[in-house]
DRENMILO-157605 format. One record per residue: residue in three letters; x, y, z of N, C-alpha, C, CB in turn. Coordinates in steps of 0.001 Angstrom, whole numbers, plus 500000, padded with zeros to 6 digits. Atoms other than C-alpha are relative to their C-alpha. Glycine has a CB too. Example, Ala and Ser with C-alpha at 12.3 -4.5 7.8 and 13.67 -1.06 7.14 Angstrom:
ALA500890498810500000512300495500507800500900501200500000499008500027501246;SER499180498810499940513670498940507140499230501090500730500414500462498585;
***
This chain:
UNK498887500912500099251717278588204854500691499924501363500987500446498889;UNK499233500094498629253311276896208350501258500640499396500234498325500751;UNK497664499439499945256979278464209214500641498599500726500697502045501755;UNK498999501009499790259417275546209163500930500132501147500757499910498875;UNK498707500189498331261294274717212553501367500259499334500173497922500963;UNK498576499443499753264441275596210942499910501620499109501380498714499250;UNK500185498528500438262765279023209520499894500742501582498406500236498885;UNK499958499402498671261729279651213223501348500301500699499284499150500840;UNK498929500031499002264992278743214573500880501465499425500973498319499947;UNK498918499128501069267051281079211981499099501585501097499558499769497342;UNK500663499304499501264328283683213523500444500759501323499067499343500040;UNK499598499953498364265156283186217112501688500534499710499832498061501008;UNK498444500011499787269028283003216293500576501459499579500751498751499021;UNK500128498579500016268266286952214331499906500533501268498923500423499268;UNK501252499290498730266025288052217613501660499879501182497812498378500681;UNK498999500055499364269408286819219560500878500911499862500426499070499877;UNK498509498772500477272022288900217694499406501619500553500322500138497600;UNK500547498779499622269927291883218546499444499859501273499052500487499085;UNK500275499833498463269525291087222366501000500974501087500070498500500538;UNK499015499556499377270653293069224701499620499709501684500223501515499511;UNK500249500292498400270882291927228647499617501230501281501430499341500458;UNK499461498800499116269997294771231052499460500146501404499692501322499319;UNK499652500060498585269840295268234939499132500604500417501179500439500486;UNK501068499065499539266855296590236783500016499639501426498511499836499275;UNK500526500351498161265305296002240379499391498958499938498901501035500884;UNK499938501657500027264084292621239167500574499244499990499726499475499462;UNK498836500959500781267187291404237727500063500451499052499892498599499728;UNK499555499364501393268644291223234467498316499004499204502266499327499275;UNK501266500433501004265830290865231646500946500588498439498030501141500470;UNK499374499676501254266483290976227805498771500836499521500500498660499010;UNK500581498734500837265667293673225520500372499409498282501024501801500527;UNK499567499951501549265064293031221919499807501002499090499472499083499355;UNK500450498977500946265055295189219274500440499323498547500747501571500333;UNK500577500823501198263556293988215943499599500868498947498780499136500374;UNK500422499160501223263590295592212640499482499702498810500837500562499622;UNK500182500022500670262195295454209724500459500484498743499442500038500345;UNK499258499248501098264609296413206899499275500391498990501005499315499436;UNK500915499924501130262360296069204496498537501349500158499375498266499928;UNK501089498837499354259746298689206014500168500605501456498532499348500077;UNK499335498892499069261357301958207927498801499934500835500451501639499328;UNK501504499775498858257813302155209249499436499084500849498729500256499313;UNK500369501144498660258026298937211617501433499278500693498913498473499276;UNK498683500528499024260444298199214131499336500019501484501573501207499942;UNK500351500388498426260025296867217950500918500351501041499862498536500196;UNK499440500605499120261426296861221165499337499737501027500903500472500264;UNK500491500407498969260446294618223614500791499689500832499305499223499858;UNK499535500321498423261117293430227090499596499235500702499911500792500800;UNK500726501533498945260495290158229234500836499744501509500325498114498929;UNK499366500272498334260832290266232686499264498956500793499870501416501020;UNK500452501598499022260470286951235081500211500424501107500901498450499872;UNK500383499451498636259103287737237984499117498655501130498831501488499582;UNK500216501116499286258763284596240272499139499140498850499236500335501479;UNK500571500889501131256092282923238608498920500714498876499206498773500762;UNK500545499290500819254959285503236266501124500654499134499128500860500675;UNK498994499786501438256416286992233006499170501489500155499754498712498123;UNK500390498654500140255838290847232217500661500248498541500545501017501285;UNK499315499812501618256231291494228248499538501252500067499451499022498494;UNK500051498560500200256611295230227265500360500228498224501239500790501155;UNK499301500034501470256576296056223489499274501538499706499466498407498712;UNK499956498700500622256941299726221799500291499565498671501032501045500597;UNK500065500085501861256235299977217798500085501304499840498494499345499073;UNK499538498734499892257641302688216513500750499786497956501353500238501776;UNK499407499806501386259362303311212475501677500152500957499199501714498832;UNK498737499771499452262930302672212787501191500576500832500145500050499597;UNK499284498822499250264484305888213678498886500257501191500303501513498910;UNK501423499901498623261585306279216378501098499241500915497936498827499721;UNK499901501411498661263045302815217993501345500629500471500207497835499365;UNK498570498897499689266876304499217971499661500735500984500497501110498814;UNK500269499278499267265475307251219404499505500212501372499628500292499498;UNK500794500540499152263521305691222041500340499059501001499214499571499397;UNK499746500707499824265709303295222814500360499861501825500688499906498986;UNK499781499911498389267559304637226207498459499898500996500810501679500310;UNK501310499867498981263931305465227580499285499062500089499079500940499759;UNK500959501281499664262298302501226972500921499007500959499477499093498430;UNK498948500770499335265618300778228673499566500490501815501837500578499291;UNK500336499508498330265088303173231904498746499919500294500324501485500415;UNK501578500505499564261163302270231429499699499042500663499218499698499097;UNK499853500788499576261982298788231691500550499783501407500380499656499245;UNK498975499727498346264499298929234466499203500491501418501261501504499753;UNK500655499915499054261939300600236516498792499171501070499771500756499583;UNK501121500589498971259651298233237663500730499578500741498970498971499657;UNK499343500084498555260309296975241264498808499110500574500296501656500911;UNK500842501199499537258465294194243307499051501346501157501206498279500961;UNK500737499452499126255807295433245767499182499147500603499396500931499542;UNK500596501956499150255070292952248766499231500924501045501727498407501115;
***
């Protein structure tokens, strides 16, 4: 069954409330973190960094309390990359 453009949007506008902006040696990139209420045993956080004309996606799966737990380090994971010319 397709997902309806205003099921997607509702989607995106969740994925928003749970963004968080954060500051590295690229710039700022967003961090989402995505749960699954319905099943402790799947939750995300990813990471999209724009890097001139390239994108860098980072995603950790993890059970809820995992992603909590995980959360600062995957933040200072992100944060670490750095250009190299």
């Amino acid at each position: 069954m397709p997902i309806s453009s205003m099921c997607i949007h509702q989607l995106i506008d969740e994925a928003e409330g749970n963004t968080v902006i954060v500051k590295s040696k690229l710039g700022e990139h967003r961090l989402y973190k995505i749960v699954n209420n319905d099943n402790v045993n799947t939750a995300f956080l990813c990471s999209v960094l724009q890097i001139d004309n390239s994108t860098i996606f980072i995603k950790l799966v993890s059970t809820i309390d995992g992603i909590d737990e995980l959360e600062e380090d995957f933040k200072s994971f992100c944060s670490s990359f750095k250009s190299v010319n």
